[in-house]
Every structure is written in structure tokens, then in C-alpha cells.
C-alpha positions in Angstrom: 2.6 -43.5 2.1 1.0 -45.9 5.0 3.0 -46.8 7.8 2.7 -48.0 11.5 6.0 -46.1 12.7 7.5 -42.9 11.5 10.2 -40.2 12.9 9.3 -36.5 12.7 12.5 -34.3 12.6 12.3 -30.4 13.5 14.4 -27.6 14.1 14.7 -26.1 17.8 17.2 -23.1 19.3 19.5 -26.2 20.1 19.5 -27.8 16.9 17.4 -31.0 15.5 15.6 -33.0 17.6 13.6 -36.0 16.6 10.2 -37.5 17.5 9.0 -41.1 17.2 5.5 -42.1 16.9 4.4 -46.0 16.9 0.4 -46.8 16.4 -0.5 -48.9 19.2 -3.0 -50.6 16.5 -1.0 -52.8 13.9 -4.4 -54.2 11.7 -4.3 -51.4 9.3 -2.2 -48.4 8.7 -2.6 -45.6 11.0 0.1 -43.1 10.1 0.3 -41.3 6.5 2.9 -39.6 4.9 1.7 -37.2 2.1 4.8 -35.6 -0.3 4.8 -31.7 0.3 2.8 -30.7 -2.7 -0.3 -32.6 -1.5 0.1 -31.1 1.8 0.5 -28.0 0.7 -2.8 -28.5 -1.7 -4.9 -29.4 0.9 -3.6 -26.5 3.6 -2.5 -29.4 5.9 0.4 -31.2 7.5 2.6 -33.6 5.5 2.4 -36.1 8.9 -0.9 -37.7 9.2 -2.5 -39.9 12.1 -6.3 -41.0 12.5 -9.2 -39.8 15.0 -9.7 -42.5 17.1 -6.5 -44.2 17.0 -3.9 -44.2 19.9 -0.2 -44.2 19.5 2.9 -43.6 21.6 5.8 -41.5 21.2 8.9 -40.7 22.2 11.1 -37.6 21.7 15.0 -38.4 21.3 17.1 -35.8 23.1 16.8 -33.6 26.1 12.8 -32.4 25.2 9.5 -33.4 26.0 6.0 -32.7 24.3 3.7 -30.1 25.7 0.8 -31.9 27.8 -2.7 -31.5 26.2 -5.7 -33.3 25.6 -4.3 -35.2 22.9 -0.9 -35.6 24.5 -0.6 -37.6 27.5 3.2 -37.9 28.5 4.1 -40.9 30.9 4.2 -40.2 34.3 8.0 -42.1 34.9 10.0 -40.8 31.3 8.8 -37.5 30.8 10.3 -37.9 26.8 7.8 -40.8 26.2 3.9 -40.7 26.7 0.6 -41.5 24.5 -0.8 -39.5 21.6 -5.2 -39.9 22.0 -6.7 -37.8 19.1 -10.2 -38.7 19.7 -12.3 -37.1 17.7 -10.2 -34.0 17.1 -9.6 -33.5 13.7 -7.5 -31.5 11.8 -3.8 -29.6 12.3 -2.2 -30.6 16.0 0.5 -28.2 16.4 2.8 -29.6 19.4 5.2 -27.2 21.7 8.7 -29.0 22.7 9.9 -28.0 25.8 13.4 -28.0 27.2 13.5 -30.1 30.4 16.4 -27.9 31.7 13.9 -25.1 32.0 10.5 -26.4 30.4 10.5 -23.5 28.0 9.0 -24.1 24.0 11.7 -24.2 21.9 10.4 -25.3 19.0 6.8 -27.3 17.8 6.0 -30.5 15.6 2.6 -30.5 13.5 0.7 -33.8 12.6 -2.7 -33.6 11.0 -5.3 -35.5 12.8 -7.0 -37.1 9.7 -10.8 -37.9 9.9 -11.9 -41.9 9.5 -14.2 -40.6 6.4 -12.4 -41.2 3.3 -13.8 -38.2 1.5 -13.9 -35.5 4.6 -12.1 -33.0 2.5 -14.7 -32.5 0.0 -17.4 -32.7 2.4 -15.8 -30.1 4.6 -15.6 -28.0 1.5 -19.1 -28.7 0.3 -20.9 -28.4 3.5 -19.1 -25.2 4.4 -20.1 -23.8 0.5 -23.7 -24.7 1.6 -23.8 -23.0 4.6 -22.3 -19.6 3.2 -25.0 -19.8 0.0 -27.9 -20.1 3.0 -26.4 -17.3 5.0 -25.9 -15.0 2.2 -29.0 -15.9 1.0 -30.6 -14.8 4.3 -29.0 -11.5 4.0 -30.1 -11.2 0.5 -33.6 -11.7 1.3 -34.6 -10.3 5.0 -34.7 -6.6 4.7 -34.1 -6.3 8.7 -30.0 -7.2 9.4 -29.1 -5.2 5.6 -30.5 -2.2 6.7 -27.6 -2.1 8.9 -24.2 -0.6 7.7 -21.2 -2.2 8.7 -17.9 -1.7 7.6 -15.7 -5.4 7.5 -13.1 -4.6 10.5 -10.2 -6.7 9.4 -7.9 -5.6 12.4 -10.3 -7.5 15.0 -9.4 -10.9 16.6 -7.9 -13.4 15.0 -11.1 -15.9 15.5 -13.7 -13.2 14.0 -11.1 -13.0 11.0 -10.5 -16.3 10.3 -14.5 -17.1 10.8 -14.9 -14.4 8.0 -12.1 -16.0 5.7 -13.7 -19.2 6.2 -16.9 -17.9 4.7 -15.2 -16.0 1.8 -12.6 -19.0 1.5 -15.9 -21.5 1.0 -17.4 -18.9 -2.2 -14.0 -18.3 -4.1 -13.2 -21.9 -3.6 -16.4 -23.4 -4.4 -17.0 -25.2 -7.5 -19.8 -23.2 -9.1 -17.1 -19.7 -8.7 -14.5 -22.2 -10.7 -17.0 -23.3 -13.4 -18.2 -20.1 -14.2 -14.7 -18.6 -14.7 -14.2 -21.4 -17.3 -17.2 -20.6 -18.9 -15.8 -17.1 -19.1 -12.3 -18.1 -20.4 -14.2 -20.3 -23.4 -16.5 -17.6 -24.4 -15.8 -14.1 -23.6 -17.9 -11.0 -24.2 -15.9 -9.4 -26.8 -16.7 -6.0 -28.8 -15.4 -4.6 -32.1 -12.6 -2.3 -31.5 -11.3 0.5 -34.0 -7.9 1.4 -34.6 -5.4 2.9 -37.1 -2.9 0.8 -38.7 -0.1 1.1 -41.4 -0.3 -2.0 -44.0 1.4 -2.8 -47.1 0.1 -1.5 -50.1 -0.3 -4.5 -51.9 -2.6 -5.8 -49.0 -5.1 -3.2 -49.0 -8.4 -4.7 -50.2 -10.9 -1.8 -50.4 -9.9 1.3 -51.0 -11.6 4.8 -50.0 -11.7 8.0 -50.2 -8.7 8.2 -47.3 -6.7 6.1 -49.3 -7.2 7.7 -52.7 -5.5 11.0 -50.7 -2.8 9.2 -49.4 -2.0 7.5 -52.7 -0.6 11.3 -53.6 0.4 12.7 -50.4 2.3 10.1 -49.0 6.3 9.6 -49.2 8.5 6.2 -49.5 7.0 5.7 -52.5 7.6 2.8 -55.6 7.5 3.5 -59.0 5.0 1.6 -61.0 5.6 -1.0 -63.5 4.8 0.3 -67.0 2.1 -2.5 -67.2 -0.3 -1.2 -64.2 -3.3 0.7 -64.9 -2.4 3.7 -63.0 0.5 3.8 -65.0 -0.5 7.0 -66.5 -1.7 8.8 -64.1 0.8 8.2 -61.0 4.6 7.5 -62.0 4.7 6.0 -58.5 2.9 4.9 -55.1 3.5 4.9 -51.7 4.9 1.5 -50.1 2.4 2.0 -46.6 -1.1 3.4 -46.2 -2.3 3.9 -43.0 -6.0 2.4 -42.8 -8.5 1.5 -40.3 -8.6 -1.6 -38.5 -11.1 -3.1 -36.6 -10.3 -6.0 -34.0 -12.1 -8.3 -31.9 -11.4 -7.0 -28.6 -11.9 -8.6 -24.6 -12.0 -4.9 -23.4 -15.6 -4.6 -22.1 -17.3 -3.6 -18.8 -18.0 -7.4 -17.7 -14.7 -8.3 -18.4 -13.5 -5.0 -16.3 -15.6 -6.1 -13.6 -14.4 -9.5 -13.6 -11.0 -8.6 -13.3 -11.7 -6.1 -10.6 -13.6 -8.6 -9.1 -10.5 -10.7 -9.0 -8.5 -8.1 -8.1 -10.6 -7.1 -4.6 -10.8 -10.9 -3.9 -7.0 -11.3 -4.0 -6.5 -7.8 -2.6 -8.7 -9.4 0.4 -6.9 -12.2 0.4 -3.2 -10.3 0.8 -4.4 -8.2 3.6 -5.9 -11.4 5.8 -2.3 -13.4 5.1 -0.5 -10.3 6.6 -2.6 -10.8 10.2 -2.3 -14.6 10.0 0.1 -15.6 12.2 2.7 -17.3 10.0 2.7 -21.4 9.8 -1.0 -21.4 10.6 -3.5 -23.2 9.0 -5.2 -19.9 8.5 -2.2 -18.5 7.2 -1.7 -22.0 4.6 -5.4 -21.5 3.5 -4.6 -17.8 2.7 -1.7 -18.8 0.5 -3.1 -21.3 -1.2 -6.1 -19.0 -2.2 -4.2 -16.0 -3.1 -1.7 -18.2 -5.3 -4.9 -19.3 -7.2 -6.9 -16.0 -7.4 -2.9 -14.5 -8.8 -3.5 -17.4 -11.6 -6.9 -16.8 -12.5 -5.6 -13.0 -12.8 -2.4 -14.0 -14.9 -4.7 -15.5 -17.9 -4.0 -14.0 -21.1 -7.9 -12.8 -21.3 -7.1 -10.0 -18.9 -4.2 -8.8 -20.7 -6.2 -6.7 -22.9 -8.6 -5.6 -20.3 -8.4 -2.0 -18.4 -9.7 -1.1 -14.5 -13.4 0.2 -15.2 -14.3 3.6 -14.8 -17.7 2.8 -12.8 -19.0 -0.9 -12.2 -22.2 -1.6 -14.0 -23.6 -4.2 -12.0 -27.2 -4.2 -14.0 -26.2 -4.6 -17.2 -27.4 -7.5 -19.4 -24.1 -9.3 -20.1 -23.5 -9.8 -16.2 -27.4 -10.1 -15.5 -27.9 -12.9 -18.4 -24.9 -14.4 -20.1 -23.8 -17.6 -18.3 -20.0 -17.4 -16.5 -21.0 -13.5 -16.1 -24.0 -13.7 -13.8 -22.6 -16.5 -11.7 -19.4 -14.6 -11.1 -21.3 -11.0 -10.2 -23.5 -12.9 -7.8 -20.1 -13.9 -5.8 -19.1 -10.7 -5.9 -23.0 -9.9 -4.0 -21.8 -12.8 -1.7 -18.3 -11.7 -1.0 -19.2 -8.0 0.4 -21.5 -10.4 2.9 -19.4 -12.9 3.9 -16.7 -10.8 4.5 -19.0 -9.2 7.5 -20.2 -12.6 8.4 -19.1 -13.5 11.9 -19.6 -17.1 12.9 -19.2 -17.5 16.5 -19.9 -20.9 16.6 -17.6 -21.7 14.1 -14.9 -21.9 17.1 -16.5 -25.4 17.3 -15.3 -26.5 13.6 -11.9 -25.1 12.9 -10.8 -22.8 15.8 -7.3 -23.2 16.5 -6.7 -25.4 13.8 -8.9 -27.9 14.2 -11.4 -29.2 11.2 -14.4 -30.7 13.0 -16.1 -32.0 10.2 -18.9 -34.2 12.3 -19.8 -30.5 13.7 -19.9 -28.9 10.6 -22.0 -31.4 9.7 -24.5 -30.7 12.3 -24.7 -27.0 10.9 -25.0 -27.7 7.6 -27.9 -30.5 8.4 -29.7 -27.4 10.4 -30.1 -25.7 7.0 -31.2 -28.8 5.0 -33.7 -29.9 7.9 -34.9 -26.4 7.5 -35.6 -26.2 3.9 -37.0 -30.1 4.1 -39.6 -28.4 6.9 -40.6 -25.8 4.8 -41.1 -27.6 1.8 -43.5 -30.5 3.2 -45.5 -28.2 5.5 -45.5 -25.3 3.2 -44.4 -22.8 5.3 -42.1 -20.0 5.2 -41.0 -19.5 9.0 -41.4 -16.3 10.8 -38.4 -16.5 12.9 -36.1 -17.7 10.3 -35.1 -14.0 9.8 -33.6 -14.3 13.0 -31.0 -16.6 12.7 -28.8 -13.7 11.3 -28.6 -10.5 13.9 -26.7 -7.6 13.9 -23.9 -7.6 16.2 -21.1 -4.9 17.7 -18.7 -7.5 15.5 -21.1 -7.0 11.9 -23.6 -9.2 10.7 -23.7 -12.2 13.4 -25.0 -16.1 12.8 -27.0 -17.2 15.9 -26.4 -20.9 15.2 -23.9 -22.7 17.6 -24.0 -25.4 19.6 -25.6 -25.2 23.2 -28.0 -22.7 21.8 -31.3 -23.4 21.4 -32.6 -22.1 18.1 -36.1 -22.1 17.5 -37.8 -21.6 13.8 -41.7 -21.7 14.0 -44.7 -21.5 10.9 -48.3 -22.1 10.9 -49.3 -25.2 8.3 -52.5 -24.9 6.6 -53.9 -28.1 5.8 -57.3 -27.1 4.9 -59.9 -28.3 7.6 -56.9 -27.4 10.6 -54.0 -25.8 11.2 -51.0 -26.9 12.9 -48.2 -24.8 14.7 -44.9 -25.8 13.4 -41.5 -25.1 15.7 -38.0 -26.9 14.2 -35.6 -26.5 16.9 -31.7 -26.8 16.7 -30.7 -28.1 20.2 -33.5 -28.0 22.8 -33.2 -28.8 25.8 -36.0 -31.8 27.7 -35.3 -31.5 31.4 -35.4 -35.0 32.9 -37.0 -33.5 36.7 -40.0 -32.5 34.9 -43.2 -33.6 36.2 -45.8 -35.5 33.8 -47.4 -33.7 31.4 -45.1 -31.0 31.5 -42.3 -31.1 28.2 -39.1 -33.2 29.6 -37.7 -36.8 29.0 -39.1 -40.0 30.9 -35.7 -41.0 32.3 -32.7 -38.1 32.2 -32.2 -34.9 30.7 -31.4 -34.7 27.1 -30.6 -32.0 24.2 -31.1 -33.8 20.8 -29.6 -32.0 17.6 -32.6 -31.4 16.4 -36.6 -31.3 17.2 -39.6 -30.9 15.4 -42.7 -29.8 17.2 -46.7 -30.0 15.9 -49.7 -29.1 17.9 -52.5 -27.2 17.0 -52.5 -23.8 15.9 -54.8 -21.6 19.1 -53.3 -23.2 21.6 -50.0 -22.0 23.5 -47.2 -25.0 23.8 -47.4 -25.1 26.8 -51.0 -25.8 26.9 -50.7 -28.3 24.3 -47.9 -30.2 27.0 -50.7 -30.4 29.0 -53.5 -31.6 27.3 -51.1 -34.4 25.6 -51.8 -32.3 22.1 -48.2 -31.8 21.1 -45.9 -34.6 19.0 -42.1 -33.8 19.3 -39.9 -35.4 17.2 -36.1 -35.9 17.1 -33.2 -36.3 14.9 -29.7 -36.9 15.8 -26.9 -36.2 13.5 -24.3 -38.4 12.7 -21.8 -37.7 10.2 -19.3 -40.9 10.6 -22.3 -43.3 10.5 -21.8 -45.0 6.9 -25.4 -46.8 7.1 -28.6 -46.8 9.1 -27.3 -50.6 10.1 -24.3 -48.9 11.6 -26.8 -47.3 14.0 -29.5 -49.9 14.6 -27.7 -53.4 13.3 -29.2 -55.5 11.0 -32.7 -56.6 10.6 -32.8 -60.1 12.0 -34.5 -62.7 9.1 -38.5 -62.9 9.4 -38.8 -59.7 11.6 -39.9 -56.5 11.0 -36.9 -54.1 9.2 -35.9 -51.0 11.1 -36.4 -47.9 8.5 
């Protein structure tokens, strides 16, 4: 539902007290209403408002909203002021205080909605990508696995969300959900034996075991004077007991699967319990655990026992498709889970799900693989960007960090030093030829650096032998027009 006005009720110590929040903007809608089951799908408040927008509210009774960045009360009626999101996005929770004693006595919680029409799945995507590159790091430079950590889940509640984050982006992604599918459609099965007890008259092949129990057995029938056996057995029994083979689900990839599942949601449980209740963190947890309980609850898994030892080489898991993809989340899980993210605190600490910023990261990684790829180069720092710390296995990136990532290219008749920086710094004090900016300081999201390979950087500032080049990132630009306009007719187009 799109409105311009709407009236948040909530429960306090003193009873029900309502808030009243009015766009200032009346063009288009700028306050959604979504029913609880699509709120509760997407981990998010039911009460929606827009980044960017401005409204005002008012709070009926004897409360006032606590004062924050986003909530500017009026300086003459406490009860009234101005809501600014910004660019904040995702879950505002709001203390009201009593003006008797300006004590919180109860909160409200709107979700700051990004302008981007499909921010959730880009959230989801770009967070996905970021785990597969970490994880992938960690898979592939020997130097921060030869480090044993333990995952700590009784740390801070930022290092454990950070970590469910990660895990949260591999069980939710859509590769983990395919390949569980493609498990559910076609099984590795085996032939199971088994003793049953069948009618007589449905026995098709008889043997040597039956032949015994056609004498030995009781609750026997006397045979029509027209059978063949007629004269040599006066009757039969009604029941043989005879072998029976089944196709059963009860192999070692299907064990591990379920085990799989079973640590994952077992994961899941524990990080709920040290959510603090209402949270986003602790909605995100629910919602995953309700869907890992589902995936458990199929009738596949019915049939299948906890495996004795997990056989992680053999060929169905290696090979068959479902199976490999599912063993190499379990590879990523036991990594993410000792991921910690520090500058995740800039995409969804205390509720808040910056997508622009994620967006940033995520753009580090594919800048980063585009680098290597055209100058043929595999980076000797990149290594680097994933360091042991006294928390576990740390990701350097963050913003107000410089990150340098630096290669040789070998073009044949020269080579060229290669350095892909995420937020360097260009002093604007700095004297000519030194590296800086003509005019003022500035830290662009992202430089690339060539000069040629012998020569120091510095040295190559000097002699003018060095070509930097920038990229900004901007996620809630929908077209290169909405950065540089359009080209005017007859003049040269803007790339």
C-alpha cells in the first residue's frame, strides 16, 4: 500500500501511544505499508519510508521521539519534529521517551527503503559475491589457512552478526537453493536388502529358501485337488518370508547432506539465542532457520541415518551435480563462519542496509578480477586482503583504508608495474611533480596506477612516467547521462 500519511500504533509501560508521519513531498508516494508476511520475508519492518525524502511527525500523547540523525524534533513542541533519512537505509528503530522523566518506554520501527527498485536482490547478490571471493581467497592462499581458529560465537554482537551476514549470503544464495532441487529431483539412491513376509500366491520365483519353508512353515491352506503339488503336499503355507530389495535414499551423500543441514541450522539456533530479540539480526536468523527446518522436513531425509564418518572425496559429492555444489558450501560455511568483516559496520551495523556501500565492496572485487584479466596478472598482494586476526580470519577492506593490490604486466618489448588501489588518498598541498591533486585533496574509490616496471613510484611521480586513473562508484546512478547529462546534438558524445 502507497500512501502520503499513515499512524504507527505501539505498546509502551503506559499503554498505546500513536505516531503520525506526513511526507512533506505529495508528487509520488513516499510511505509503504507492506502486510506482515512480506515483512516478515524480507526480515524488515512492515512501515516503509524513502532515503531522501523528508517527512514530519507527530507523537499523540505525553511522548516524544528520541533525537538522532534521522530525527529532528522541533525546538517549540517537543511531540512534533522532522524525520530526514538521507541516505540511511534500512531498519530505524526509534526510542519514545516519557516527557515526565525522558526515560524510553517503548520504540516504533520504520524501514528506510532504498530509491532502487530492486535493492533487495542486489543486496543479496552482491553480498553472495563478496563471500564466493573471500572464501575463494581462503581456499587458494596457503598463508591465512595455515592458521587454526576456532569460530568464537560468544564475542560481540558486531563480529557475530558480520559472520552471519557472510554465512546468511551462502545458505541463502541461489546456487545453495538450486542445487538442493537438483538433489530432491534426482537422488543418489542404492539397492537395499531386506526380509519380508508376502502372500504365497505373490511369490514369483521360488528358491531353495522357499522350497524349505513350503514344509516347515505353519498357517498353512490345504490344496485344491486340481494343483500339481497335489500329491505331494496336502497343504501350504499362507506366508513365506522372502527377500526384498528396495530402492533406498540411505547413502553417505545423502547423510552428509542432511548433516550438512543439520550443522547449518544447528548454527543458525545458536546465533538467534545471542541476537538480541526484535533485531534485524535476530529476524534474519528466523527467517533462515525456519527455511533450513524445511529443507530438513522433506520426505527424502526420512529414510536417511547421521553418517558414521563424512566422506568428503567420494565421487557422488565430487561429480554428480546438486551433490558437489552443496559440499562446496559446506567448504564455504566452516570459512565464513570465521570471517570477520570489520568494515561491514559501514553496510548493516545497527540495522542499517547500506546498499550504495556494499556496492563499493563488491565493485572492489569485480575491478580486481577485470585488472587481472586485461593485464594478465595475478597480483602479489592480493593474498593480503585476508589476514589473521585475534578475532579469526580478518577482511582488510573498509572504507578509509587504503588497499593497495600491485602486478607486473608483460607486454613483450616492456613491462609495466600495475597497482589497483581501493581508496587512496591525493593530498591537495603537494608540490608539482610529487603524486596529489591540482586543486584540493581527494580519496576516489578506486585508482589504477601504470608506470614502468625498474622504476620506484615515486620516481616515476617525478619524471611524469606514471598514469593514475580513477573510478568512482555509484550505485543509485541509473545511466551514464545521470552523471554527465546528455550529449548535446552535433557534439562529441561523452562515453
Amino acid at each position: 500500500m502507497e500512501v502520503n500519511e499513515l499512524v504507527i500504533s505501539t505498546e509502551t509501560a503506559d499503554g498505546t501511544v500513536s505516531v503520525r508521519i506526513i511526507a512533506e513531498e505529495r508528487g509520488r508516494p513516499t510511505i509503504f505499508q507492506l502486510d506482515e508476511w512480506e515483512a516478515y520475508e524480507n526480515g524488515e519492518a512492515p512501515v516503509q519510508l524513502l532515503e531522501g525524502s523528508f517527512y514530519e511527525y507527530e507523537v499523540m500523547g505525553t511522548y516524544r521521539l528520541c533525537p538522532s540523525p534521522v530525527v529532528m524534533p522541533s525546538r517549540i513542541n517537543p511531540t512534533m519534529g522532522r524525520l530526514a533519512p538521507q541516505v540511511y537505509v534500512g531498519t530505524l528503530t526509534i526510542q519514545l521517551l516519557r516527557l515526565s522523566d525522558d526515560l524510553p518506554r517503548g520504540e516504533i520501527r520504520v524501514e528506510i527503503r532504498s530509491g532502487k527498485t530492486g535493492y533487495r536482490s542486489d543486496y543479496r547478490f552482491m553480498l553472495e559475491g563478496i563471500t564466493e571471493r573471500c572464501t575463494d581467497l581462503l581456499f587458494y592462499y596457503n598463508a591465512p589457512v595455515t592458521h587454526s581458529f576456532a569460530p568464537d560465537y560468544h564475542t560481540d554482537p558486531r563480529t557475530l552478526y558480520q559472520r552471519f551476514a557472510f554465512v546468511n549470503a551462502v545458505l541463502s544464495g541461489r546456487e545453495f537453493e538450486i542445487a538442493f532441487q537438483r538433489i530432491l529431483r534426482n537422488p543418489i539412491t542404492k539397492w537395499a536388502g531386506d526380509e519380508a513376509e508376502r502372500d504365497i500366491r505373490r511369490i514369483a520365483r521360488p528358491d531353495r529358501r522357499t522350497a524349505a519353508q513350503l514344509v516347515a512353515n505353519g498357517n498353512r491352506v490345504p490344496l485344491p485337488d486340481s494343483h500339481s503339488l497335489k500329491g505331494r503336499l496336502a497343504s501350504v503355507p499362507s506366508r513365506l518370508i522372502v527377500d526384498s530389495r528396495t530402492d533406498s535414499p540411505d547413502t553417505q551423500e545423502n547423510r552428509f547432506v542432511k548433516h550438512a543441514l543439520e550443522v547449518f541450522s544447528g548454527f543458525v539456533t545458536h546465533i538467534k539465542g545471542i541476537a538480541p530479540e526484535r533485531s534485524r539480526f535476530y529476524q534474519e536468523t528466523v527467517l533462515l532457520e525456519n527455511r533450513l527446518n524445511q529443507m530438513l522436513s522433506v520426505p527424502l531425509f526420512k529414510a536417511v541415518g547421521k553418517p558414521g564418518r563424512l566422506v568428503l572425496n567420494g565421487t557422488g559429492l565430487v561429480r554428480k551435480e546438486g551433490y558437489k555444489q552443496i559440499l562446496r558450501v559446506w567448504l564455504m560455511f566452516d570459512l565464513a563462519a570465521r570471517l570477520v568483516w570489520r568494515g561491514g559496520d559501514d553496510v548493516y551495523h545497527a540495522g542499517k542496509k547500506d546498499v550504495a556501500v556494499l556496492y563499493e565492496y563488491w565493485l572492489f572485487f569485480e575491478l580486481l578480477d577485470l585488472v587481472k584479466s586485461v593485464f594478465s596478472i595475478e597480483p602479489a598482494h592480493v593474498g593480503e586482503l585476508i589476514r589473521p586476526t585475534k578475532d579469526g580470519l580478518g577482511l582488510q577492506l573498509r572504507q578509509g583504508r587504503h588497499l593497495p593490490v600491485s602486478g607486473v604486466f608483460d607486454a613483450g618489448s616492456r613491462k609495466l608495474n600495475v597497482e589497483f588501489s581501493f581508496n587512496r588518498s591525493f593530498s591537495g598541498q603537494s608540490d608539482y611533480p610529487q603524486a596529489g591533486s591540482w586543486t584540493t585533496g581527494m580519496r576516489p574509490d578506486f585508482t589504477l596506477s601504470v608506470w614502468p616496471a625498474g622504476v620506484s613510484q615515486a620516481q616515476a611521480e617525478t619524471e611524469e612516467l606514471i598514469v593514475h586513473i580513477h573510478f568512482d562508484a555509484k550505485y543509485k546512478v541509473e545511466s551514464v547521462a545521470g552523471v554527465f547529462g546528455e550529449a548535446e546534438k552535433g557534439g562529441y558524445g561523452r562515453p
